[in-house]
TORKOL-4160 file (C-alpha; in steps of 0.2 Angstrom, whole numbers, padded with zeros to 4 digits, m for minus):
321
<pt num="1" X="0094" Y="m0094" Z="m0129"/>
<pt num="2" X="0096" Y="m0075" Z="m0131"/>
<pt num="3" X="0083" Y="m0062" Z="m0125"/>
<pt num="4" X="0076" Y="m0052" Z="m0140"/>
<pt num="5" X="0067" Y="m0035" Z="m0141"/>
<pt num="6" X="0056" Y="m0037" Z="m0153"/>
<pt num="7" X="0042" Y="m0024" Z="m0159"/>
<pt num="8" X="0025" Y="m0027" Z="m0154"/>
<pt num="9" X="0017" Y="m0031" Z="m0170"/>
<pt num="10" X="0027" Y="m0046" Z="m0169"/>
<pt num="11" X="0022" Y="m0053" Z="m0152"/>
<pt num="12" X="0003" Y="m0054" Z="m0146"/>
<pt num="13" X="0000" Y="m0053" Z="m0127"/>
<pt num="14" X="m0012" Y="m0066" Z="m0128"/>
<pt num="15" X="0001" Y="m0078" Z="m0138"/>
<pt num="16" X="0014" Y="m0077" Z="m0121"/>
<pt num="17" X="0003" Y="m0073" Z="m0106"/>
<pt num="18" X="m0016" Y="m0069" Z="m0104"/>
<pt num="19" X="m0019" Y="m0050" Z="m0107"/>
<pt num="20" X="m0024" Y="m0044" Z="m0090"/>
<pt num="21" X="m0007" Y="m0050" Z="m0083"/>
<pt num="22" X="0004" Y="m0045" Z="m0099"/>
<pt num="23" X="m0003" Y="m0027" Z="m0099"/>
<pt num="24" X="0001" Y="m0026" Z="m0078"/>
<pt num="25" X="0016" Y="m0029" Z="m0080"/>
<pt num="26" X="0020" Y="m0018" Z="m0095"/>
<pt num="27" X="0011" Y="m0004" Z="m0086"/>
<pt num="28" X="0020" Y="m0008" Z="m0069"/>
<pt num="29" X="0036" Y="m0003" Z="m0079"/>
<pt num="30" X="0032" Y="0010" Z="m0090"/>
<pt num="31" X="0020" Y="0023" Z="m0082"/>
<pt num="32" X="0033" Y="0031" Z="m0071"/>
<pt num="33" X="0018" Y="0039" Z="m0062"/>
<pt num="34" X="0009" Y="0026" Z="m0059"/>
<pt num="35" X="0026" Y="0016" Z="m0050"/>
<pt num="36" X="0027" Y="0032" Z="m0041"/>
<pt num="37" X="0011" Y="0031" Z="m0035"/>
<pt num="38" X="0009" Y="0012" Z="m0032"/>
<pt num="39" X="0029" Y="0013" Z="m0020"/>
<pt num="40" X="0019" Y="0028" Z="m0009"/>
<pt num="41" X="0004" Y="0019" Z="m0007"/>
<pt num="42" X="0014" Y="0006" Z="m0001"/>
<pt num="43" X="0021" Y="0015" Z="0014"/>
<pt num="44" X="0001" Y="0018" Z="0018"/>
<pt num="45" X="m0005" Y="0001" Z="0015"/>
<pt num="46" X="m0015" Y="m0008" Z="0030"/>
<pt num="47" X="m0024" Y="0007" Z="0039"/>
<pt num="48" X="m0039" Y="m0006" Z="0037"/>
<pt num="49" X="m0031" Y="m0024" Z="0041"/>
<pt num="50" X="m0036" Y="m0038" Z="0026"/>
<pt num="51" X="m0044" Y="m0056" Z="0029"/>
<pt num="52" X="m0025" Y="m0062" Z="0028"/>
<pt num="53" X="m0015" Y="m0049" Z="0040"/>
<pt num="54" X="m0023" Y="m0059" Z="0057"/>
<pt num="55" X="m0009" Y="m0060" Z="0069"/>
<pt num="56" X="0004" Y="m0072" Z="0065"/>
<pt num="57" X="0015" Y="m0081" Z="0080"/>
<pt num="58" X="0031" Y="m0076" Z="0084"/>
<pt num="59" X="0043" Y="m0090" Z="0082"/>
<pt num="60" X="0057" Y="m0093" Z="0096"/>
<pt num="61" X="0075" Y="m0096" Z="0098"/>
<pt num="62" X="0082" Y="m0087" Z="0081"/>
<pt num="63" X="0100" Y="m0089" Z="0078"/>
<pt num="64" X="0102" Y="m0071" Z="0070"/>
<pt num="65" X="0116" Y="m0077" Z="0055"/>
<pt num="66" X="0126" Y="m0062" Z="0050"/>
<pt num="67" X="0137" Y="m0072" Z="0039"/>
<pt num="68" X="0127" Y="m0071" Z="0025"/>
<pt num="69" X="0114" Y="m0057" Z="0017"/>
<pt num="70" X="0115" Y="m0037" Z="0019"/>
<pt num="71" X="0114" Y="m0024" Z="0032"/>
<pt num="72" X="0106" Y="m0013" Z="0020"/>
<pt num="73" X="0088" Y="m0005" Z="0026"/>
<pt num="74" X="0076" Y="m0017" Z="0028"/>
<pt num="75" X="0058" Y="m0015" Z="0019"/>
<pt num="76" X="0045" Y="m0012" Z="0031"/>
<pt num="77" X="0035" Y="m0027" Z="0035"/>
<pt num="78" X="0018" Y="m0020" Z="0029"/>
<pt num="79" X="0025" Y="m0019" Z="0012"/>
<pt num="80" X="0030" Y="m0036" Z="0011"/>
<pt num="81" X="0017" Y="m0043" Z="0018"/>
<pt num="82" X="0004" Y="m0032" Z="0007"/>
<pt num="83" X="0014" Y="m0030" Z="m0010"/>
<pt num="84" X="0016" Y="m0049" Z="m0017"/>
<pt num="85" X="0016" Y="m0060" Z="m0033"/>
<pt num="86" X="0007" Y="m0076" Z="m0026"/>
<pt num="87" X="m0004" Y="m0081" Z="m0043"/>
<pt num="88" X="m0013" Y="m0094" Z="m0032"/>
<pt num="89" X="m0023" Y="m0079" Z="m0026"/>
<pt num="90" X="m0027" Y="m0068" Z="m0037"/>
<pt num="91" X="m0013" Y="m0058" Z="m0051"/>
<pt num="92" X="m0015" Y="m0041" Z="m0042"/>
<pt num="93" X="0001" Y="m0036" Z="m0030"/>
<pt num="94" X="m0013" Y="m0032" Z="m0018"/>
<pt num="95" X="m0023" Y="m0049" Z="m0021"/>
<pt num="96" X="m0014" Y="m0060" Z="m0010"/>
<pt num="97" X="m0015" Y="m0052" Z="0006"/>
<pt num="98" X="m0032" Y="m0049" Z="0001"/>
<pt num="99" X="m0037" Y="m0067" Z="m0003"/>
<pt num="100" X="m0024" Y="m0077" Z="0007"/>
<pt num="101" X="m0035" Y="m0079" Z="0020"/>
<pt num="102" X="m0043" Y="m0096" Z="0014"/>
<pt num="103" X="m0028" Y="m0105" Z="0016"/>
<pt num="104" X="m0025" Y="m0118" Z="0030"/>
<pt num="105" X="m0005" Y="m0120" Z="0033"/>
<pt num="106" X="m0008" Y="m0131" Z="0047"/>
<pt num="107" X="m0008" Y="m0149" Z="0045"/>
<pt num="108" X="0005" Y="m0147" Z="0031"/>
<pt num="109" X="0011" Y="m0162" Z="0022"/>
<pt num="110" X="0028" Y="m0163" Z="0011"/>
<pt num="111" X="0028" Y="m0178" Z="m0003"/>
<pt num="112" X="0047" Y="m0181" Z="m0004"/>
<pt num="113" X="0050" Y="m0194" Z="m0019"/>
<pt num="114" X="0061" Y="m0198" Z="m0034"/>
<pt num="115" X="0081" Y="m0201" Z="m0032"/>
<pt num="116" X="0082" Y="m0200" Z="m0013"/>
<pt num="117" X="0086" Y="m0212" Z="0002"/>
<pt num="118" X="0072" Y="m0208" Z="0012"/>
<pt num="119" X="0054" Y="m0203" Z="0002"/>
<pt num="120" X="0038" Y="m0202" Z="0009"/>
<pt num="121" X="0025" Y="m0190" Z="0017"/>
<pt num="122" X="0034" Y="m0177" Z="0031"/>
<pt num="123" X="0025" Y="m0168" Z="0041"/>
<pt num="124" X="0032" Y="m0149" Z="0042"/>
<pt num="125" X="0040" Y="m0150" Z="0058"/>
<pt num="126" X="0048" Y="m0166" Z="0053"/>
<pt num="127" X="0058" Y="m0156" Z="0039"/>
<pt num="128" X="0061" Y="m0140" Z="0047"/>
<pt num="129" X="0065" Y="m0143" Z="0068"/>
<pt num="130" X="0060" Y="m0125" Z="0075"/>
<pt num="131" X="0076" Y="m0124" Z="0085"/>
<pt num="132" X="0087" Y="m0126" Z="0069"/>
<pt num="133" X="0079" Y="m0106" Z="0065"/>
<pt num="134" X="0090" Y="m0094" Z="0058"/>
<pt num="135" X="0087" Y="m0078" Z="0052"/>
<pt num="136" X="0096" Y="m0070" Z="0039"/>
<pt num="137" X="0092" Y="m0055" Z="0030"/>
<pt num="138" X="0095" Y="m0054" Z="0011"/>
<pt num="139" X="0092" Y="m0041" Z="m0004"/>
<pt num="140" X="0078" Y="m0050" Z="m0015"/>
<pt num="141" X="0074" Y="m0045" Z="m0033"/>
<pt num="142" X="0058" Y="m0045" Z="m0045"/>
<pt num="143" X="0061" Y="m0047" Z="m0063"/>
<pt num="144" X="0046" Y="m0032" Z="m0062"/>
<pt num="145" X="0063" Y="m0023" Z="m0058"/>
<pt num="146" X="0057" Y="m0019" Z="m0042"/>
<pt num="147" X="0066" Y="m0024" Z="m0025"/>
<pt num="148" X="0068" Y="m0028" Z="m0007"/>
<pt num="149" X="0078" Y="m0030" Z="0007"/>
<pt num="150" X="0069" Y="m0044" Z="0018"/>
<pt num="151" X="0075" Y="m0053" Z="0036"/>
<pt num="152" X="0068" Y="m0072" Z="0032"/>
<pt num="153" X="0069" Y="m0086" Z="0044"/>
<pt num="154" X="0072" Y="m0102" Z="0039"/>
<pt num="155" X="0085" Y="m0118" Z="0039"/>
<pt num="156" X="0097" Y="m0118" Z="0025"/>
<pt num="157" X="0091" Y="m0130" Z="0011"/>
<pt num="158" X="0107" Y="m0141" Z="0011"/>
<pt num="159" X="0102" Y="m0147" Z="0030"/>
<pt num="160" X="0088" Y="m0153" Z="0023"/>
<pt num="161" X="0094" Y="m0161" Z="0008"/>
<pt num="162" X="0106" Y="m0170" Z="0019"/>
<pt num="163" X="0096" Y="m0178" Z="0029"/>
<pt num="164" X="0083" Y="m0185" Z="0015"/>
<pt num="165" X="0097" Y="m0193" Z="0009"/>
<pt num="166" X="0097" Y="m0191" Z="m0012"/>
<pt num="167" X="0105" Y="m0203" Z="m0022"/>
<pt num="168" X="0121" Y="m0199" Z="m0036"/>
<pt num="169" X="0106" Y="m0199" Z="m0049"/>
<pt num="170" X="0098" Y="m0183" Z="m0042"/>
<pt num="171" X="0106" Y="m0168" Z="m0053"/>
<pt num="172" X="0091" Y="m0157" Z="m0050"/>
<pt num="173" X="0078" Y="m0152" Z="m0036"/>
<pt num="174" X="0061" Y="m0149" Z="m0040"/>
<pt num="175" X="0049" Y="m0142" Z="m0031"/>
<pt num="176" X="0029" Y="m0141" Z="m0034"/>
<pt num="177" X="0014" Y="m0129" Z="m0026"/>
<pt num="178" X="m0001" Y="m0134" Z="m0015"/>
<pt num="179" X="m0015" Y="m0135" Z="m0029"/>
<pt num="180" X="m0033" Y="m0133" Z="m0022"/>
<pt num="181" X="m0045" Y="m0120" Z="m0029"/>
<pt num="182" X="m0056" Y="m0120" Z="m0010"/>
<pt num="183" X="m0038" Y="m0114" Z="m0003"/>
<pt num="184" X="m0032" Y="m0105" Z="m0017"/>
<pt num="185" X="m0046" Y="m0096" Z="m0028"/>
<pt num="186" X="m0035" Y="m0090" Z="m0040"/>
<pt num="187" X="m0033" Y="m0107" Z="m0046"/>
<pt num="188" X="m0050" Y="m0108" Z="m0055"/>
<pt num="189" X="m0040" Y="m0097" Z="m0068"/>
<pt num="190" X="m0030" Y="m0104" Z="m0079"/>
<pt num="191" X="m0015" Y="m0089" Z="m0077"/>
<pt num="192" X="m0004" Y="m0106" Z="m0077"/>
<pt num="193" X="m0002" Y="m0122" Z="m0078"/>
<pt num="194" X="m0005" Y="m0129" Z="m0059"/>
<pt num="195" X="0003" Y="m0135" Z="m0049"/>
<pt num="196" X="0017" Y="m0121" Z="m0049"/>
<pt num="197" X="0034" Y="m0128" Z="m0050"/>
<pt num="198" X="0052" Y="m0123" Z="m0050"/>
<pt num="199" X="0067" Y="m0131" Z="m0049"/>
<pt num="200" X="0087" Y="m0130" Z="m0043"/>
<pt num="201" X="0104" Y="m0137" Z="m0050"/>
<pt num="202" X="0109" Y="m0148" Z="m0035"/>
<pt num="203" X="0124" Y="m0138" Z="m0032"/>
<pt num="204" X="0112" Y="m0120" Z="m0030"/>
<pt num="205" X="0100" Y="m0131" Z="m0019"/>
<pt num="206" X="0118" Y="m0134" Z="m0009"/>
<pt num="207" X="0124" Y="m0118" Z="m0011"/>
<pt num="208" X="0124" Y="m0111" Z="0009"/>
<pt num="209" X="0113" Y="m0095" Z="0003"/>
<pt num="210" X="0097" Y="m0105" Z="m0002"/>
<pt num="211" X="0087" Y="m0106" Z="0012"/>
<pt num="212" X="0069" Y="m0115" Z="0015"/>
<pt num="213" X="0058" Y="m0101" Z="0023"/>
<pt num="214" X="0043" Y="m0103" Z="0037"/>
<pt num="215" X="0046" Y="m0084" Z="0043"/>
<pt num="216" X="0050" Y="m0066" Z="0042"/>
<pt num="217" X="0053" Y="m0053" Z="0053"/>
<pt num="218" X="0055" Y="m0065" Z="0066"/>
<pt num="219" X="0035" Y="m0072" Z="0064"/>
<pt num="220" X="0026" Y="m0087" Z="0055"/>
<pt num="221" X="0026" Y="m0084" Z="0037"/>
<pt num="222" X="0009" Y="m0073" Z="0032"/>
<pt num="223" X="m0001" Y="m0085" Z="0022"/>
<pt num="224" X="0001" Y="m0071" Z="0006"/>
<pt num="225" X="0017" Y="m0074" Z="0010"/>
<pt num="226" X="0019" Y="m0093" Z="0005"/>
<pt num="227" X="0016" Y="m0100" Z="0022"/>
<pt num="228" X="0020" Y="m0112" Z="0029"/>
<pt num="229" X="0036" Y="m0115" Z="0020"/>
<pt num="230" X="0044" Y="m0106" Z="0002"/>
<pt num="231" X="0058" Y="m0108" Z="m0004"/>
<pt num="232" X="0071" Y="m0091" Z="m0004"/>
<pt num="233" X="0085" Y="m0090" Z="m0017"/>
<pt num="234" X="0093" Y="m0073" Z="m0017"/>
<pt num="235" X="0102" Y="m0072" Z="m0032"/>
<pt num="236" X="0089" Y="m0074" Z="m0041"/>
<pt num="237" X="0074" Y="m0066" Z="m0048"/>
<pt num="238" X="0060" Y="m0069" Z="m0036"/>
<pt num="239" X="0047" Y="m0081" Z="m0048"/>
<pt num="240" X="0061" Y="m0093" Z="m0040"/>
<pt num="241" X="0057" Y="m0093" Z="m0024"/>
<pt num="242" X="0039" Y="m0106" Z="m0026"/>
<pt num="243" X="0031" Y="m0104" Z="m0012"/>
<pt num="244" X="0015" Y="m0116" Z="m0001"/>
<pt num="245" X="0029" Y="m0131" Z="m0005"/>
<pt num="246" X="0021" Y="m0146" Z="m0004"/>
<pt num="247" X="0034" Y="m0158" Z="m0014"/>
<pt num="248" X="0049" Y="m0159" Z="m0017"/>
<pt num="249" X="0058" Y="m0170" Z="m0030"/>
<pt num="250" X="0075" Y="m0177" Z="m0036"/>
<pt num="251" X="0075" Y="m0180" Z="m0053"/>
<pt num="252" X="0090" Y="m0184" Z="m0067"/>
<pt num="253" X="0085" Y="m0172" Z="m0077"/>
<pt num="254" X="0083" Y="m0153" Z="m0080"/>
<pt num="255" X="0064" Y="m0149" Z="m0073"/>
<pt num="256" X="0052" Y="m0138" Z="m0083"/>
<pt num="257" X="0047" Y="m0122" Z="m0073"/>
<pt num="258" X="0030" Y="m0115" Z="m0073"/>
<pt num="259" X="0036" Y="m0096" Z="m0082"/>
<pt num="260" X="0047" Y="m0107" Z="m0093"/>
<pt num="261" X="0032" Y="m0117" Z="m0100"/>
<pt num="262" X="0023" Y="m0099" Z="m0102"/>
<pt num="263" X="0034" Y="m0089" Z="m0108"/>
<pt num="264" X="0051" Y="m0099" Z="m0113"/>
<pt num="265" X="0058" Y="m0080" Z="m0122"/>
<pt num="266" X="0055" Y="m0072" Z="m0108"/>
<pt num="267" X="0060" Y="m0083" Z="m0095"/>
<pt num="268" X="0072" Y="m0097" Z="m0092"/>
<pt num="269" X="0078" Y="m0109" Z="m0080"/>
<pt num="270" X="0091" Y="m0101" Z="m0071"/>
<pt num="271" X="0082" Y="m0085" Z="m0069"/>
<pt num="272" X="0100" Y="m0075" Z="m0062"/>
<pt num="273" X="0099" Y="m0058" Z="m0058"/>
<pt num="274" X="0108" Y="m0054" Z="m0073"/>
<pt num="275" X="0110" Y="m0034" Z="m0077"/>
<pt num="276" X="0116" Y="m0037" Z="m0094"/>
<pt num="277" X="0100" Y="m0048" Z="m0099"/>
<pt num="278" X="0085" Y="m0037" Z="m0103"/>
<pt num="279" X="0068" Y="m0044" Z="m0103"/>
<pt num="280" X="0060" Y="m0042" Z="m0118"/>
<pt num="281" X="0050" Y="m0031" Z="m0112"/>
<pt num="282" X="0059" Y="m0018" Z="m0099"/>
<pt num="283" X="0079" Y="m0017" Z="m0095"/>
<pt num="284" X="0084" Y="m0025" Z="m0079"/>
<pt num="285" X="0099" Y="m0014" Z="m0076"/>
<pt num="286" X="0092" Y="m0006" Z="m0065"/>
<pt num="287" X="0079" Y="m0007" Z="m0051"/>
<pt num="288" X="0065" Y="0002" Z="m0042"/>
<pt num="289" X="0068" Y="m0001" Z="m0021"/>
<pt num="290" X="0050" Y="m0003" Z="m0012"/>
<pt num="291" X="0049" Y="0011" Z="m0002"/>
<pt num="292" X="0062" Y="0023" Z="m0014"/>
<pt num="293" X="0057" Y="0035" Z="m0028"/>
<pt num="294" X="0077" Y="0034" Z="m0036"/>
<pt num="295" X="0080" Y="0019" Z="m0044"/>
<pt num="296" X="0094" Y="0011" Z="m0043"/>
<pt num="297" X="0110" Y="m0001" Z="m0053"/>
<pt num="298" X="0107" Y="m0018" Z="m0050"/>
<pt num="299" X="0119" Y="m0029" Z="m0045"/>
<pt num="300" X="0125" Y="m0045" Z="m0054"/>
<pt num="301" X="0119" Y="m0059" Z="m0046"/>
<pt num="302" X="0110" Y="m0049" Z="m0033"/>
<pt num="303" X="0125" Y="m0043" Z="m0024"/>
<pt num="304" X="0130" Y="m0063" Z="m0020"/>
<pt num="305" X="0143" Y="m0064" Z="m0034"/>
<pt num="306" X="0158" Y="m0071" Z="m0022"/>
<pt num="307" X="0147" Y="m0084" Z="m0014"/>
<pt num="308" X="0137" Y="m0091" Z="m0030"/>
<pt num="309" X="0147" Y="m0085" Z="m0046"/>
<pt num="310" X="0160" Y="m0099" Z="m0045"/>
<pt num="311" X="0144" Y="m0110" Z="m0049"/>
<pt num="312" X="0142" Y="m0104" Z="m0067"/>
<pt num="313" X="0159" Y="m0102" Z="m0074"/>
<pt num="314" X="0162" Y="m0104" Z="m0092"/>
<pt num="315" X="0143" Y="m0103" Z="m0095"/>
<pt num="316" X="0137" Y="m0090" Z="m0108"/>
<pt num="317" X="0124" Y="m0082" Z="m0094"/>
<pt num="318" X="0116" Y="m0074" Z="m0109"/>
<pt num="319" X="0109" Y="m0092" Z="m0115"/>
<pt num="320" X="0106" Y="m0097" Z="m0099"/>
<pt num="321" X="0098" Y="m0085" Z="m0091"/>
């Protein structure tokens, strides 16, 4: 499947994605003054503290893992904890942080089902052990063309894949969203198809860089900020990385992810940050740093070409993208 531009009298808003969220977007990228504006008020954000930014706990013994990610500048933590796409809660960045608040991340439950040894219903700290926390810090990119540089702490995805056991028949890893509208009010709007849902070749599930999240910046994740545990894939573009995860699947076959459904010209499965693949809508060869007025080249893959590329040889990453 190739990515197209087409002119707008061939393509309603309302025909892809509903028009509220369609015109963000395209305002986000277009309106130079406006990007400007929004990347400076970012650096102001929280002089009054939202429902969501109560204090989260600091988590303990953190392996700091300087094998993988960047050493690049980190974005500050206000801005990632204030500046988010989390559609459960609302389509504005700021919505999240703002709304989040209603969500209870503890007791939290994981349905683990399909072709796997060891299914059932995990509690959390099952899953992730707290001394098994690493932090690494990695380069993380919106297909908005806007980016980050975030320290997450986590447990690499293979550990836990290892220890549930999947079966020769799992080719694919799909994981699916807490749905419930008392939690998550942004739910009663039909922005998607609930429950969100992504999904992983086994392989990039494996690969050492994909990490299950429950922190950042060496605390609990913020509840905008998929707490208590998201998924983090950095060589992708950041609808990939589902967060509130509250199943997770092995299945035989390719799983249909939630922008997939939406939008299926604008967004496929892979979802590599891919410089030579424009959106439709805006070019993705460049990007737009949180905190930075200069945009800059984007990097193919993210910047994590020698650790994932061998992964997608001899495929035409313009089809799959």
């Amino acid at each position: 499947m190739l990515f197209k531009f087409l002119k707008s009298s061939h393509v309603k808003s309302g025909e892809i994605t509903p028009e509220n969220i369609y015109l963000g977007r395209r305002e986000f990228i277009q309106d130079t003054a406006r990007i400007g504006a929004g990347v400076a008020a970012v650096a102001t954000l929280g002089l009054t503290p939202s429902p969501a930014q109560a204090e989260v706990r600091a988590l303990d013994n953190i392996i700091r893992d300087g094998a993988f990610g960047t050493d690049e500048k980190q974005t500050s933590y206000r801005a990632v904890t204030e500046y988010n796409n989390f559609y459960e809660f609302g389509t504005d960045k700021s919505d999240p942080a703002r709304n989040a608040h209603s969500l209870r991340p503890r007791p939290w439950t994981v349905k683990i089902d399909g072709h796997v040894d060891n299914p059932g219903d995990y509690d959390i700290d099952d899953l992730i052990k707290p001394h098994m926390l690493q932090e690494r810090v990695y380069r993380m990119r919106c297909v908005e063309a806007w980016s980050m540089v975030i320290p997450w702490v986590g447990i690499p995805l293979a550990q836990i894949i290892k220890k549930l056991g999947p079966t020769s028949q799992a080719k694919y890893v799909r994981f699916e969203t807490l749905v419930d509208q008392k939690q998550m009010p942004g739910q009663s709007r039909r922005v998607i198809k609930w429950p969100y849902a992504e999904g992983l070749r086994m392989d990039e599930a494996m690969n050492p860089l994909t990490l299950m999240a429950v922190g950042l910046y060496g605390k609990e994740l913020p509840n905008q900020n998929g707490a208590p545990m998201r998924l983090v894939v950095p060589w992708k573009y950041g609808f990939k990385g589902i967060k509130s995860i509250v199943r997770i699947s092995f299945v035989d076959r390719m799983p249909s992810n939630s922008w997939k459904r939406l939008a299926p010209h604008e967004y496929g499965f892979y979802a590599n940050v891919n410089p030579e693949v424009d959106h439709p809508r805006w070019t993705q060869a460049n990007e737009r740093r949180i905190g930075e007025f200069r945009r800059r080249k984007t990097l193919m893959f993210n910047g994590y070409s020698e650790e994932v590329a061998h992964m997608y040889s001899g495929m035409n990453l313009k089809k799959y993208f």
